[in-house]
N, C-alpha and C positions, 0 to 999 in steps of 0.2 A: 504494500500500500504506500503511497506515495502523498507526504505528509507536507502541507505547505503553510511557510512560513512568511510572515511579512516582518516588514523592517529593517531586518538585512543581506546584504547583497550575499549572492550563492551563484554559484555555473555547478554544470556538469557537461564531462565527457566521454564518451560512449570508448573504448580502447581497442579490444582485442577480440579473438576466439583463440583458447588456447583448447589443443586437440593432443590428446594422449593415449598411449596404448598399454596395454599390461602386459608383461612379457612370460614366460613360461615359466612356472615356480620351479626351481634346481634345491632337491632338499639337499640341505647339509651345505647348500652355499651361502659364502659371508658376507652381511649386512652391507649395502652403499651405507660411506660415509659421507657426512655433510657437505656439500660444495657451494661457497658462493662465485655469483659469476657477476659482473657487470649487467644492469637493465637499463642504466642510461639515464636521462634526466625529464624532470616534469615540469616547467616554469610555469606559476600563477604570478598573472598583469594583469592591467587594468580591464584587460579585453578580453579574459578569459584563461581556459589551459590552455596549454602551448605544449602537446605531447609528438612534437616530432621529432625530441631527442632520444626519444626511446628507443632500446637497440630491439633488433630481432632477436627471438630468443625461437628455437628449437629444442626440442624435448622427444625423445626418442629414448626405445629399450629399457620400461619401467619394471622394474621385479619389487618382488619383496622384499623391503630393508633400502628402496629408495629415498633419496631425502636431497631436496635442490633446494636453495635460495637464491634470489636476484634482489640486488643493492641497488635502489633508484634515488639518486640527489632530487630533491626538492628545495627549487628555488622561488624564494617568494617575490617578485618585485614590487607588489604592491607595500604604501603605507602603513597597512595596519596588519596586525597579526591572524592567519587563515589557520582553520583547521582541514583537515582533507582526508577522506576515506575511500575506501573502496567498497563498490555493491556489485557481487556475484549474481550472473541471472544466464537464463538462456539452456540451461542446462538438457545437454542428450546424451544420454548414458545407451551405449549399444553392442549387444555382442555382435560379433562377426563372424561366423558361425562357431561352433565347439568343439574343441581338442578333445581326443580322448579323457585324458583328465579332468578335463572341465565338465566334461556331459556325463562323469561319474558324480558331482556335487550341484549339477545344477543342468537343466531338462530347457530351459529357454534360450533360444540360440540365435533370434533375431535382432533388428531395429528396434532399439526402446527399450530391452529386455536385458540388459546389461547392469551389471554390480559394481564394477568397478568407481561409481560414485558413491558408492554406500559405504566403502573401505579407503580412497586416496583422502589426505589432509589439505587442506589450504591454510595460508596464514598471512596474515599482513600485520606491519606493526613498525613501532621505534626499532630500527636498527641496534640502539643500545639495550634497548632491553630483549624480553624472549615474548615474542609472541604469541599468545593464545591457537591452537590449531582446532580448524573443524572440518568434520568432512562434508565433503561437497554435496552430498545430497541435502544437507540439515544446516548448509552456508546459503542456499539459493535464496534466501530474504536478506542477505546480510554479509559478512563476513570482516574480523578483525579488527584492529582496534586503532580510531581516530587517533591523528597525528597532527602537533598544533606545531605552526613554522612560524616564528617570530617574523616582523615587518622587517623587510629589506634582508631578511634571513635565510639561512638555507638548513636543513637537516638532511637525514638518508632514513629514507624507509628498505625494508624487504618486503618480497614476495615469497612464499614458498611451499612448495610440494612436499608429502610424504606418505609412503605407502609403506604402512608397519610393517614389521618383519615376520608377523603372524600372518599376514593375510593367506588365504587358502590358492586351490587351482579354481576356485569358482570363477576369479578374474581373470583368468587366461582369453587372451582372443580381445578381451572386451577393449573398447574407449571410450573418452566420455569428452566434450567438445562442452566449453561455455565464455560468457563474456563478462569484463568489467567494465564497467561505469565508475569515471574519477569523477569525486563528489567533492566540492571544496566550496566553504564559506567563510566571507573575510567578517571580521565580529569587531568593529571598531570600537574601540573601549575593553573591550573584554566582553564579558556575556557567556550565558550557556547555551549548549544550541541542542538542537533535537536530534533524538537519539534511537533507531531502531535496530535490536539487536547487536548493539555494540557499534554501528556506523551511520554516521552522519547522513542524515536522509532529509533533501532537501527537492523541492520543487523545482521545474524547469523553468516559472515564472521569473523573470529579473526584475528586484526592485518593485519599490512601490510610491514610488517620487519621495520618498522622506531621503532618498542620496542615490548615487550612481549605483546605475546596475552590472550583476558580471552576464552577460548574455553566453548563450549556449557554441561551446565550441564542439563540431565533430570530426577534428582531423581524424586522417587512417594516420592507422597506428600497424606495426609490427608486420611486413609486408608478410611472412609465412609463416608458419606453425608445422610442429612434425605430428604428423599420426603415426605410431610405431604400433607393428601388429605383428609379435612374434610368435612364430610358428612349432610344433611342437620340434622336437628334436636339440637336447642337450642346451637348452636356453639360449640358442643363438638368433640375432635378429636377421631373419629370412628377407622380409620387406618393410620399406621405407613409402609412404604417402606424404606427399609433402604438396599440400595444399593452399593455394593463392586466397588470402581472404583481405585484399585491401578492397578500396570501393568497388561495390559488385557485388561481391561474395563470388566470382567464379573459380572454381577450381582445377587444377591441374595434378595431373599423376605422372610418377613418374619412378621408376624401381631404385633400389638403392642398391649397392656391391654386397655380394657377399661373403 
């Protein structure tokens, strides 16, 4: 639900589809450790986000004991101090048909019909602290925790994936595709702002003549995204999808090495 505030100025910007696959569970194999990568930067001005410093990120061959982070600078250049969140939405959880393995733990094997959202983490949050994680079936109202950038200031947030090191072969085959929406309001003076689910949820309205408004920005963002979809056989990734989602949505295939 999308909750609308007056008084003061708020944007939002629509980012990404991130698209991921679950790779073949290898028992007795050791846990991915944490990786952070670069995600590039987010500047809030006068005239809204500014999310073309964003890097592409690719995500490919997720097993169990997965764990990614991406570190984004946030730059403020407005006057007054902004808070900024992220809202998870769009969500398509699919299998692609089932491994042996998989179709011992789980009988659904189409579009739609996919686990792999009910078990991968998301998280967002201060860089310096530790972020709160949820999984992405139970993040689609929400996800993560508001992030306040002083005026003329910058911080670093993260993003980040994780697929416990329990997860089953239910998720084999599966992926699961969704988008964020950057949410960011400037609170001159200070102020508290509205809060759903841990993230700043604010209207597409700008303004309400009481001062400037941030109007709605929708650059593309992240020109591709990987769908990794590994096949059974000793947990090696058989195929690579790597699909185009800048304006459009059209997409492209294309096989990866093996």
């Amino acid at each position: 639900m999308i909750q609308r505030v007056r008084c003061r100025p708020r944007l939002i910007a629509r980012t990404t589809v991130l698209l991921l696959g679950a790779a073949v569970l290898v028992a007795g194999g050791p846990a991915a450790s944490a990786a952070t990568s670069s995600g590039g930067s987010v500047t809030v001005g006068p005239k809204g986000i500014d999310l073309s410093g964003l890097e592409e990120i690719t995500v490919s061959d997720i097993a169990p004991g997965y764990r990614e982070l991406w570190s984004v600078r946030v730059v403020n250049d407005r006057s007054e101090a902004v808070t900024l969140g992220v809202r998870l939405g769009d969500l398509v959880d699919d299998d692609n048909g089932c491994s042996e393995p998989e179709a011992r733990e789980d009988t659904t094997c189409g579009a739609g019909e996919g686990e792999l959202g009910s078990y991968l983490e998301f998280a967002f949050g201060d860089a310096d602290a530790q972020p709160s994680a949820t999984v992405l079936a139970e993040a689609a109202e929400g996800a993560g925790e508001a992030v306040t950038v002083p005026a003329g200031g910058e911080a670093d947030v993260v993003l980040g994936l994780h697929l416990p090191a329990g997860t089953g072969n239910i998720v084999q085959t599966d992926s699961v595709s969704f988008s964020l929406t950057w949410r960011a309001e400037a609170v001159p003076g200070g102020g508290g702002a509205v809060v759903e689910n841990d993230v700043q949820v604010y209207s597409s309205a700008a303004g309400n003549g009481a001062g400037p408004g941030l109007p709605v920005s929708g650059a593309a963002l992240f020109a591709f995204m990987g769908l990794a979809v590994a096949l059974i056989a000793a947990g090696a990734l058989l195929v690579l999808y790597v699909r185009d989602v800048a304006a459009g949505g059209r997409g492209v295939e294309a096989p990866a090495p093996r």
